[in-house]
N, CA, C and O of each residue as an XYZ file, in Angstrom:
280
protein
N     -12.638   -127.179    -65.903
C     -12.996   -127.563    -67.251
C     -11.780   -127.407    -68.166
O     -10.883   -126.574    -68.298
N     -12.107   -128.479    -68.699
C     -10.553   -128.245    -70.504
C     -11.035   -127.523    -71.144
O     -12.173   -127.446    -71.609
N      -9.922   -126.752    -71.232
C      -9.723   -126.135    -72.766
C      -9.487   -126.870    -73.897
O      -8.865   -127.906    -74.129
N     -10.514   -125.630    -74.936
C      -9.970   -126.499    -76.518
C      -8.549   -125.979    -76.578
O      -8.182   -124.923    -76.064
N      -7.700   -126.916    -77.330
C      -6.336   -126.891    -77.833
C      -6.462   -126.048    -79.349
O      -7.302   -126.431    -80.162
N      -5.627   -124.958    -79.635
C      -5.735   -124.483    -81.062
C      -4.419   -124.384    -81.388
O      -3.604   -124.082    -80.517
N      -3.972   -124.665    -82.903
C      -2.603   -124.327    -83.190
C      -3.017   -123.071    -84.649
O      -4.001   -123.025    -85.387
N      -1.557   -122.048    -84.571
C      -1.406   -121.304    -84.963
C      -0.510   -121.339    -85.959
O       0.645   -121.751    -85.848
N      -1.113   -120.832    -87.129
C      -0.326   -121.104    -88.303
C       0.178   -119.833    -88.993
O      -0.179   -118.752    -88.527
N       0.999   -119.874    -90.091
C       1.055   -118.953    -90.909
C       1.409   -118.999    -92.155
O       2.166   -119.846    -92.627
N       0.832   -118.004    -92.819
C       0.038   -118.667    -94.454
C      -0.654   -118.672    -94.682
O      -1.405   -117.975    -93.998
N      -1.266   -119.388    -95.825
C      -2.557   -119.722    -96.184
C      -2.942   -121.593    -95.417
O      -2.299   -122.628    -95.242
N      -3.737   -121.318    -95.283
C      -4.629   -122.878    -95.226
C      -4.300   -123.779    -96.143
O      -3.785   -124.877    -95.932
N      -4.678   -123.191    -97.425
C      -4.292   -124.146    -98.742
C      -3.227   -124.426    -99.064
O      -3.075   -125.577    -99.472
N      -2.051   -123.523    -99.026
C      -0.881   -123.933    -99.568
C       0.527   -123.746    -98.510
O       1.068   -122.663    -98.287
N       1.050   -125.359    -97.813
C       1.845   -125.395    -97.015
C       2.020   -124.330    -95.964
O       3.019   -123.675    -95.665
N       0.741   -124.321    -95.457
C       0.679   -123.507    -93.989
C       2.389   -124.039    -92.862
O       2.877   -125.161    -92.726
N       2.828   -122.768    -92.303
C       4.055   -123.023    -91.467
C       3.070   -122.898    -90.046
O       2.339   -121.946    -89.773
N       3.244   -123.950    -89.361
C       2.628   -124.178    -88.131
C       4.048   -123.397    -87.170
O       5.251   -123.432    -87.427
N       3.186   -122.617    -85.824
C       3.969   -121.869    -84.980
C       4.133   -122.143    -84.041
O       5.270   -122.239    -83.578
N       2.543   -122.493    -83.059
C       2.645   -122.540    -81.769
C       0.766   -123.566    -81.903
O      -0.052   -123.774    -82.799
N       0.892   -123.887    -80.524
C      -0.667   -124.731    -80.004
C      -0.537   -123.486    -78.503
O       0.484   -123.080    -77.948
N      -1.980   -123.165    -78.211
C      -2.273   -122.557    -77.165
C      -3.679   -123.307    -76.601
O      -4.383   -124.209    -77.056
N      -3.718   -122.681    -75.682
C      -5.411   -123.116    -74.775
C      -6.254   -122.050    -74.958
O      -6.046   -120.893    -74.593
N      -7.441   -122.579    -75.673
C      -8.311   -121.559    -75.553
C      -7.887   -120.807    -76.741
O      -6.782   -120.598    -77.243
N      -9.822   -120.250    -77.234
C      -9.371   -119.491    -78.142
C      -9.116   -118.318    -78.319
O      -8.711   -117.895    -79.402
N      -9.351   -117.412    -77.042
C      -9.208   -116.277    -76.822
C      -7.579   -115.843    -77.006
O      -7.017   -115.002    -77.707
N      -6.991   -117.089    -75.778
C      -5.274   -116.568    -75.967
C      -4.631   -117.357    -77.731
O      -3.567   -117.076    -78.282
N      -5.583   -118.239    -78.177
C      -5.213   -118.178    -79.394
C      -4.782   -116.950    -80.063
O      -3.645   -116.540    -80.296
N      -6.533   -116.186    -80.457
C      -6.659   -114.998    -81.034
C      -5.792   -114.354    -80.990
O      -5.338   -113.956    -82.063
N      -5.120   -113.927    -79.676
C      -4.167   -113.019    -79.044
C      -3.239   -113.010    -79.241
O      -2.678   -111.914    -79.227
N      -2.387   -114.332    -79.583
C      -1.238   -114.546    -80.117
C      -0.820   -114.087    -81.423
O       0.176   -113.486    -81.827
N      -2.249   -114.709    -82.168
C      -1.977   -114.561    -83.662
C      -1.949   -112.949    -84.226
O      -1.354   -112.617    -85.251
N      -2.672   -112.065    -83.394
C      -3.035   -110.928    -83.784
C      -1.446   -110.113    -83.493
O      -1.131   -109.170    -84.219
N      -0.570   -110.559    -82.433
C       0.676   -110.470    -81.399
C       1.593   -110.542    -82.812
O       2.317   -109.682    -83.313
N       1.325   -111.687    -83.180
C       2.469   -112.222    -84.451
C       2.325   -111.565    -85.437
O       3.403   -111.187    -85.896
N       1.373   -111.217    -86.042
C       0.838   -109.953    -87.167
C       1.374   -108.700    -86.520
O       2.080   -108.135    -87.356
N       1.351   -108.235    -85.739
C       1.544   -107.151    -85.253
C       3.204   -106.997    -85.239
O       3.609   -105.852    -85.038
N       3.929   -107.752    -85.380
C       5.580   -107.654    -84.748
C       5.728   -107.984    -86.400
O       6.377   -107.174    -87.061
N       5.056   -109.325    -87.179
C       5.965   -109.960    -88.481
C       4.656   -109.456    -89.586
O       3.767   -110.306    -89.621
N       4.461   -108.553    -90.247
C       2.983   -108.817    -91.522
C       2.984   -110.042    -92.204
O       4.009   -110.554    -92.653
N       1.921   -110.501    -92.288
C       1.459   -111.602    -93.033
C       0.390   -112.018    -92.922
O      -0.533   -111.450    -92.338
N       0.335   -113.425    -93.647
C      -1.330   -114.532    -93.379
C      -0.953   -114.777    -92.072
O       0.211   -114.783    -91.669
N      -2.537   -115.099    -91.017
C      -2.351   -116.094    -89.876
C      -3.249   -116.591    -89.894
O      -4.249   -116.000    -90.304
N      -3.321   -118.058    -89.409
C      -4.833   -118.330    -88.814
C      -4.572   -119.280    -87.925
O      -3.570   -119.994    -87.902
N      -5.783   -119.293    -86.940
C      -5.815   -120.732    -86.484
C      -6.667   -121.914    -86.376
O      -7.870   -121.656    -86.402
N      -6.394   -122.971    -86.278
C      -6.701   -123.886    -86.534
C      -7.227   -124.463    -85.527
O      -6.393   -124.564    -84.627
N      -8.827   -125.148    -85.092
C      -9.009   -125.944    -84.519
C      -9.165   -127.384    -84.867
O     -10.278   -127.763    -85.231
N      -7.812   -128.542    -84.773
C      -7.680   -129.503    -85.253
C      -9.001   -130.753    -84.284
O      -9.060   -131.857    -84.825
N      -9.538   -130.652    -83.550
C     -10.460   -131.940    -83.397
C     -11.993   -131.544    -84.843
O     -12.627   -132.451    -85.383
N     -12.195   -130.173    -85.106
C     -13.046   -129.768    -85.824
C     -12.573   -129.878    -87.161
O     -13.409   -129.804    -88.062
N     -11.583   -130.015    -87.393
C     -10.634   -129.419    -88.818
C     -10.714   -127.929    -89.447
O     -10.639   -127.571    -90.623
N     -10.872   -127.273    -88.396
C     -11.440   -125.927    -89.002
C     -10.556   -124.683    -88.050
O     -10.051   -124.499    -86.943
N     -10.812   -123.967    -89.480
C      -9.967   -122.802    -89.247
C     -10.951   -121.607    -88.663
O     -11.667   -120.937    -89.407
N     -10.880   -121.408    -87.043
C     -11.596   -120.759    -86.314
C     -11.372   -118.905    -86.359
O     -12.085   -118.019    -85.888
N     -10.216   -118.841    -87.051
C      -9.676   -117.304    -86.864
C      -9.104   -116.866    -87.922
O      -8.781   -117.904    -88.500
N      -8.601   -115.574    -88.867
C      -7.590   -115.623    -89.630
C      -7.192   -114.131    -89.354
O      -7.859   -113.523    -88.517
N      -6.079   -113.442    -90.040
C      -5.943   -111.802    -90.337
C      -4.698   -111.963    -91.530
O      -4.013   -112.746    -92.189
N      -4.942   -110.872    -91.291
C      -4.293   -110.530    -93.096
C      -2.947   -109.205    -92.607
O      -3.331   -108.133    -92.139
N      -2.172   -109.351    -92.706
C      -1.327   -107.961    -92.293
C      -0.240   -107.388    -93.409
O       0.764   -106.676    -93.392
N      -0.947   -108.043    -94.291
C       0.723   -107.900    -95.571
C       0.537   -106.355    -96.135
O      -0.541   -105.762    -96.093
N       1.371   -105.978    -96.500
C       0.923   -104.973    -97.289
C       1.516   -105.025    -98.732
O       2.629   -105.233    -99.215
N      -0.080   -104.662    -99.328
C       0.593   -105.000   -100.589
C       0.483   -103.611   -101.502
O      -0.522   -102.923   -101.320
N       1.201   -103.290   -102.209
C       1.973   -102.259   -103.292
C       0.467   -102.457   -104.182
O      -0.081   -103.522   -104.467
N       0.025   -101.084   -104.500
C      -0.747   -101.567   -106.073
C       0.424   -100.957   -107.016
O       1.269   -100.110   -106.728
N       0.197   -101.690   -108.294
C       0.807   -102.010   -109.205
C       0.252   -100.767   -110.540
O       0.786   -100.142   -111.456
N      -0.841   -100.888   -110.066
C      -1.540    -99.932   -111.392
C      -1.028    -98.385   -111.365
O      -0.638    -97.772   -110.372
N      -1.146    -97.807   -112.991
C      -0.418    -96.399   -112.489
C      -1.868    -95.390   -112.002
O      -1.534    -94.279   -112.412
N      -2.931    -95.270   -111.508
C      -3.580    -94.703   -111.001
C      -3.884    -95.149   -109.859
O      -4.985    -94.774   -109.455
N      -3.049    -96.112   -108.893
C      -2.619    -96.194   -107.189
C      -3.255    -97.197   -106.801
O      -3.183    -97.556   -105.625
């Protein structure tokens, strides 16, 4: 049986996502993207393009609060 095809992005969805890689399957999708968060912080997600939909995402940034009570 085929696998679905997924490509892996990074960014947001909405605004000029940087495309990375296409894998098989969404498991070794997942795996990748979580791989790439783990080594670079940032947006990821991926994308299943026959659906147009974004099947996965994570978040790894870290962000500073700004306020003076933390």
């Amino acid at each position: 049986m085929l696998e679905h095809r997924f490509d892996i992005f990074s960014g947001s969805p909405d605004n000029e996502p940087l495309w990375l890689e296409v894998t098989d399957g969404l498991a070794d999708a997942i795996e990748q993207m979580v791989q790439r968060a783990s080594t670079k912080p940032g947006c990821y997600f991926v994308y299943e393009g026959s659906s147009r939909t974004v099947v996965a995402s994570i978040d790894t940034e870290m962000r500073v609060s700004c306020s003076p009570n933390g």
